[in-house]
N, C-alpha and C positions, 0 to 999 in steps of 0.2 A: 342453181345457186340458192343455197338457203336466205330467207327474207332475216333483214334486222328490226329492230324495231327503232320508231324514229323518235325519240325525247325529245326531240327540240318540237315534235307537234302535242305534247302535254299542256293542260293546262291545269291552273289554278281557280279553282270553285271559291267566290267570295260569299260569304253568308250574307244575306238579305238581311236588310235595317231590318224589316219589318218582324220575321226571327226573331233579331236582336231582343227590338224590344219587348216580343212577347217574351224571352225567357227572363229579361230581366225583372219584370213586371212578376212573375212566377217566383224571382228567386226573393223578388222584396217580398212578397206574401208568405216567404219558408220563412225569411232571418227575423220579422214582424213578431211572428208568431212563435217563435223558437229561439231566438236569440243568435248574434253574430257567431258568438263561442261554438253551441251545442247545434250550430248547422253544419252541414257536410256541404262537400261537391256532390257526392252520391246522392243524399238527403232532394236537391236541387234539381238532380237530372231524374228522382223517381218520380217528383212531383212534375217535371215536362213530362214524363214519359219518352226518358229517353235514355243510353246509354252514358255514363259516368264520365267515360273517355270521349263523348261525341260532343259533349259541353264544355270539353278542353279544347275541342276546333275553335268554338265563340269567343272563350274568354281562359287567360292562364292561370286564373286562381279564384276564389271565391271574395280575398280581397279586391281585386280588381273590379268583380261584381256590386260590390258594395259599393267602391268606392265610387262605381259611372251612377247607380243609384241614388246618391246621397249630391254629388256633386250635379247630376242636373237637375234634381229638385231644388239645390240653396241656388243655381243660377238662375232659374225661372222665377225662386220668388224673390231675389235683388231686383230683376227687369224690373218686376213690378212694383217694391218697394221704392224704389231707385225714381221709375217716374211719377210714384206721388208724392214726392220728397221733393224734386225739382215742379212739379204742379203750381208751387205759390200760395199753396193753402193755409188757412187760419190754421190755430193748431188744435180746434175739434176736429173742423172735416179733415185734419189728417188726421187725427186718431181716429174717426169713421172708414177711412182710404184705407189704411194698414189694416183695420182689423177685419175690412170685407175683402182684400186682396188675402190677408191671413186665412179666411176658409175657404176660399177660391184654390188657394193650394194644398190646404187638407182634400178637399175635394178633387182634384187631380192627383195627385202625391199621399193620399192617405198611410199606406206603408210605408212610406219613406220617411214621413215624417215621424211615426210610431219605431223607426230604427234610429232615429236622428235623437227621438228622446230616452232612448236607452242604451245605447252605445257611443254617442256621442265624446264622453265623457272619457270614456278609456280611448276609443279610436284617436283620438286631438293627441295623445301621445307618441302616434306614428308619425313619424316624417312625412312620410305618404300623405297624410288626413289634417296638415297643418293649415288646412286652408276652410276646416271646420273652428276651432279659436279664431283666426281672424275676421269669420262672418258671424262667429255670437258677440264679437266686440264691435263690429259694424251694426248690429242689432239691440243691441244695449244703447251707443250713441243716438242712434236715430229715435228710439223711444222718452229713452232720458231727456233727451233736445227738445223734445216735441213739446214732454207735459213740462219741464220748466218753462217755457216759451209761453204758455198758456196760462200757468202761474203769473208771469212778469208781465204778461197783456192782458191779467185780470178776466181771462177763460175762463181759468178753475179753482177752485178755492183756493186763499193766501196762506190757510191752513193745511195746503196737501200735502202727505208726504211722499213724496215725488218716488221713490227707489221705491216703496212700498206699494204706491200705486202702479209703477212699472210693471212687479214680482207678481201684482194681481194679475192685470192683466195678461201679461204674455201667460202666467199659469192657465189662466180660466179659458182663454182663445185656444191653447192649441192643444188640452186636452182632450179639447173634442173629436180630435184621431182617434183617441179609444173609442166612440161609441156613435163616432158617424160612418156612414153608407152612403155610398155615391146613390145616386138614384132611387132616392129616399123621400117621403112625405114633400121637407122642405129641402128648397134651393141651398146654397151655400150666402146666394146674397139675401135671403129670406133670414135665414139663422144669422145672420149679421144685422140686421133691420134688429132681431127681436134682441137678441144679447147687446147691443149698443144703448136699445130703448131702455134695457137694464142696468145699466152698470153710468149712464149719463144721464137720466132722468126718475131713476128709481123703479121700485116695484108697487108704490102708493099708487091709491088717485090723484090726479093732479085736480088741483085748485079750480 
């Protein structure tokens, strides 16, 4: 009697987190450096070193990749804006809190964030990505709040212009994606000690 073959003893091979995150890690370092547009799925799988179609097992599109990308970078860094928001802080040491949790996540999320600053702006037009506008509106109140607050408790000068110093800061903190290196010279909490010392007490001698 010829033998059948049994399907019901098939299984299904589930890819390994660990995988996972290496290629997503690989595909933020393509889209970083190339752009969301001018990236492939092919582009993605040459730099795994891997098959075009074997990176369609992991993930169904390149938006999808992006998008797990992008979306647990802004969740990791609400956790930690989020608890020094609720901390009870004066409103310097939370502008010191944000701006050292701010490179704490260039420093983990570096490409992520160098896609978040370049693509951001078109992606927020996808239905998919609508949940990138409502964490740059969550991130605007929580800054905005902060230095008015310090304004009104006589922090910071009665002359600031509050949306101006906003636009500084957030500019000046999170450019430093283009030309930081994880495991580089300084820490992340280091480069926040020195830019804080800057931008809150000047570049003078002190008196």
């Amino acid at each position: 009697m010829p033998k059948t073959s049994d399907n019901s003893k098939k299984t299904t091979v589930t890819p390994s987190p660990q995988r996972r995150r290496e290629l997503l890690s690989t595909a933020a370092e393509v889209f970083a450096a190339h752009g969301y547009n001018a990236t492939t799925v092919r582009r993605i799988a040459d730099e795994a070193g891997m098959l075009a179609g074997s990176l369609y097992y992991h993930f169904d599109s390149k938006e999808a990749m992006v998008d797990e990308i992008l979306s647990t970078f802004l969740d990791e860094l609400w956790a930690g804006y989020e608890a020094v928001l609720a901390a009870g802080l004066g409103p310097r040491e939370t502008i010191e809190a944000l701006v050292t949790e701010s490179f704490r996540e260039i420093d983990r999320h570096r490409a992520a964030v160098a896609i978040y600053q370049k693509e951001s702006r078109h992606l927020s037009t996808q239905p998919r990505f609508g949940y990138l506008t409502v964490s740059q509106r969550k991130f605007e109140e929580a800054w905005l709040g902060t230095l008015e607050r310090g304004v009104t408790e006589g922090v910071f000068r009665a002359d600031l212009d509050i949306r101006l110093a906003y636009r500084f800061l957030r500019d000046t903190v999170w450019v430093a994606a283009s030309w930081y290196r994880p495991g580089g010279q300084h820490s992340p909490e280091e480069i926040a000690r020195q830019y804080l010392s800057m931008v809150l007490d000047g570049i003078t001698p002190r008196a």
